[in-house]
N, C-alpha and C positions, 0 to 999 in steps of 0.2 A: 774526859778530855777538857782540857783550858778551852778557855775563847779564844785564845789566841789561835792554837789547834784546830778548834772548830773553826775559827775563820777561814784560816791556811785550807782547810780539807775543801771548807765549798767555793773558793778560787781554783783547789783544784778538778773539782766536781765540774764547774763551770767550762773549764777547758777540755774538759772532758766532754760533754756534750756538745762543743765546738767542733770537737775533732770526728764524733759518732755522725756526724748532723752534713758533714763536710764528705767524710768517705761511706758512708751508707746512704746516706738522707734520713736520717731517722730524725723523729720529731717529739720533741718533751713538753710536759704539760709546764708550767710553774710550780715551783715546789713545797707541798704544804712546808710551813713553816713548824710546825711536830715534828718532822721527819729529822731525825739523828742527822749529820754530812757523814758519818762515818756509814752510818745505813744505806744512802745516795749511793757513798761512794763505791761501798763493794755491790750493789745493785747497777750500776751500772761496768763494771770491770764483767759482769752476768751479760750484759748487754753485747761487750762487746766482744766475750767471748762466744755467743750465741752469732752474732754477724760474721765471724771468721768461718766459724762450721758454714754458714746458708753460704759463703762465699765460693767455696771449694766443695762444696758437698753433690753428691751423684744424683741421680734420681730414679728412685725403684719403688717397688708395690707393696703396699702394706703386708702383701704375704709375705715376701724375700725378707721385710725387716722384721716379721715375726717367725721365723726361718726356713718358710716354703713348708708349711704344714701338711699332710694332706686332707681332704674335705670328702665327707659322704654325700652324693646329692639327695637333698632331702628326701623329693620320693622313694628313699630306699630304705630311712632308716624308721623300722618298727618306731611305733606312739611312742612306747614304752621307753623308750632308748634316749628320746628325743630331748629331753630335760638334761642326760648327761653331755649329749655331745654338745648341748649349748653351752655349758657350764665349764666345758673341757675352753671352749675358745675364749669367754670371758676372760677364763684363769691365764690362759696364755696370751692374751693380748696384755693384761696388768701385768703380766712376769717385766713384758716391755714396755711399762708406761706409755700403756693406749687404753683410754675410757673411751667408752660408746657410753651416750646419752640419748634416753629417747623420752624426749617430750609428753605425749599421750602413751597410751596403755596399747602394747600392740601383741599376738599371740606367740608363743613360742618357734610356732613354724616360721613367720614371719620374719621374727630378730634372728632366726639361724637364715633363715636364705639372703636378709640383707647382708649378714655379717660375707657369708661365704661366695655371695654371688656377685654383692657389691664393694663393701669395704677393702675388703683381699685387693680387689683391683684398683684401688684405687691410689695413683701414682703420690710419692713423699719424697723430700727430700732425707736423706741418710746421716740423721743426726743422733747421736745419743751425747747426754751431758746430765751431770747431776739436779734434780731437781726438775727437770722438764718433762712433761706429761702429755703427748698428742693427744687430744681432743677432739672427739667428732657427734656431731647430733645428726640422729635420723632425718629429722625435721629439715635439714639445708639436702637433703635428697627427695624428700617427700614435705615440702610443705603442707600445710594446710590452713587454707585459706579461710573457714571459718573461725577456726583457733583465734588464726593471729588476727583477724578483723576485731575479730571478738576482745583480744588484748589490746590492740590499740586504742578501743571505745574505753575499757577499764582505764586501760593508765590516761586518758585522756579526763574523765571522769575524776579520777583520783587528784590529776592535777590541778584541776579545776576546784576544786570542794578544798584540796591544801594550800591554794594560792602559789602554786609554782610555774610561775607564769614563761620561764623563759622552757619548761619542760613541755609547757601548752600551745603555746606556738609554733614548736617544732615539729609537733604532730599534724599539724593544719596545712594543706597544700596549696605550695606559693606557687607565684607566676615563673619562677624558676624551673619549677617540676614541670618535665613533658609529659603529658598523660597518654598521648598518642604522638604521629610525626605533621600532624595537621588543629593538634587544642590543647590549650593549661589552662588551670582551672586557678582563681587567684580569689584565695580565703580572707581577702582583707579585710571586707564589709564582717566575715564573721570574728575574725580578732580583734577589729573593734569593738563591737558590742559585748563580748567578752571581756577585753579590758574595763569597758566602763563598768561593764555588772560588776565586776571587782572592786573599783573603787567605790562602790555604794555601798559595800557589807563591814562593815569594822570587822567583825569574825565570826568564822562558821565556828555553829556548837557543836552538829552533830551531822553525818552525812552518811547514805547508805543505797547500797544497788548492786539488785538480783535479778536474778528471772533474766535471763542474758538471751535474746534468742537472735541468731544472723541465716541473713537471705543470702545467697554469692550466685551471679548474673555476670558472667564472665568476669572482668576487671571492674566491676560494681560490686560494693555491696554495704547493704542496709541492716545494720545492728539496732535493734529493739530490745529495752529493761525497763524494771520498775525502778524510778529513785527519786526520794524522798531527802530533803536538807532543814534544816533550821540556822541563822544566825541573828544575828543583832545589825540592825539599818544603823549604820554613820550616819554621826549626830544626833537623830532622836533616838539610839539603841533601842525601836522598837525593834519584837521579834518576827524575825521572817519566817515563814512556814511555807514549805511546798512539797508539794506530792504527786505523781502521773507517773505516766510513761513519758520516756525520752526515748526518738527515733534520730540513730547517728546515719548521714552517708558518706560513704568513704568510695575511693580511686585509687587501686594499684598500679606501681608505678615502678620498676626496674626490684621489684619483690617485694618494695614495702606498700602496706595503707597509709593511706594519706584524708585526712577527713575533709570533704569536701561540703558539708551542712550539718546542722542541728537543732534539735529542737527541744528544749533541756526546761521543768516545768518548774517556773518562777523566774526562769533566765529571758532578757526579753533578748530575743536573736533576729535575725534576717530571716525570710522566711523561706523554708529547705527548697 
């Protein structure tokens, strides 16, 4: 395409997410500047043929849209058996672009009863369109709450040792977040000291953390690891070395953690 064309395509791109944003409400990020307008374009004509279906479309159970199959209850089906007729519903649910994802490792009896006792019934809108894959993880029906405590401290960690600050703040609970209907917890004193620890490292060399272990005390809980960092101190680039445990506490909150202290060795923080 010309630049003229490409001009022309993202004035019409443009109106086009005027007009998505106006009769759906749908919401667009800014758009990388890589991104083709001819690519926009037909990604969004996707879009809006995908809000036509949700518009007019019925609502029925995963079973009816995998076409009312029938199901053995497990207690019935021989050990031996029990591998095929899992394998029978995987195949037919991808016949109709529907993956099941599950997070942790869970037994075969297990993923056939959720598939058959759960998923089946669980109500869909009645779309099919090229390209569209319904998606479902075990995990948004069975969380688990040490997992994800446990993830939050990682990518918290993570973001912290990579300088991704606006990634590290967002995982710390603001005065926003209700924690109960009577207290919030407001992470400021630890975002700051956070921030300034960052501005005193020019850059980390090397950065590492194992040995993951979480406590869960209703909507509390206390993630404990070993982690070890090295950088270079701004301005004199001497080398920083640190090594211990760091014990995170977090607060669940409408399903997420939210880290509400830390204590991260060689970071100087507020105290948990």
């Amino acid at each position: 395409m010309t630049d003229t064309d490409n001009e022309l395509q993202r004035l019409l791109n443009d109106a086009k997410k005027e007009e998505l944003s106006l009769k759906f409400g749908a919401r667009f990020s800014p758009t990388p500047p890589s991104l083709p307008p001819e690519v926009e374009g037909a990604w969004l004509n996707h879009v809006e043929q995908f809000e036509l279906l949700c518009q007019n479309a019925r609502t029925i159970t995963v079973r009816e849209y995998i076409g009312g199959p029938p199901t053995r209850p497990l207690g019935e089906i021989p050990a031996q058996e029990l591998e095929a007729e899992l394998d029978r519903f995987f195949e037919l649910l991808s016949a109709n672009n529907i993956a099941v994802h599950f997070g942790r490792s869970v037994s075969e009896s297990e993923a056939y009863r959720f598939i058959t006792e759960e998923l089946l019934g669980r109500e869909i809108e009645d779309i099919r369109m090229d390209g569209l894959t319904l998606n479902f993880l075990y995990e948004e029906f069975h969380p688990d709450d040490e997992q994800d405590a446990t993830m939050t401290v990682e990518d918290f960690l993570f973001a912290l040792f990579n300088r991704k600050e606006s990634m590290l703040l967002s995982l710390l609970c603001r005065p926003d977040i209700l924690i109960t209907v009577s207290e919030a917890y407001d992470s400021s004193g630890l975002s700051t000291h956070l921030q300034s620890f960052l501005r005193g490292v020019l850059t980390f060399l090397d950065w590492d953390a194992d040995s993951f272990r979480c406590t869960i005390d209703g909507d509390k809980a206390a993630v404990e690891a070993r982690v070890c960092w090295s950088g270079l101190e701004i301005g004199t680039l001497h080398r920083m070395n640190a090594e211990g445990r760091a014990l995170v506490d977090l607060r669940k909150s409408d399903g997420f953690w939210y880290i509400t202290g830390a204590s991260i060795p060689g970071v100087d923080l507020p105290p948990r």
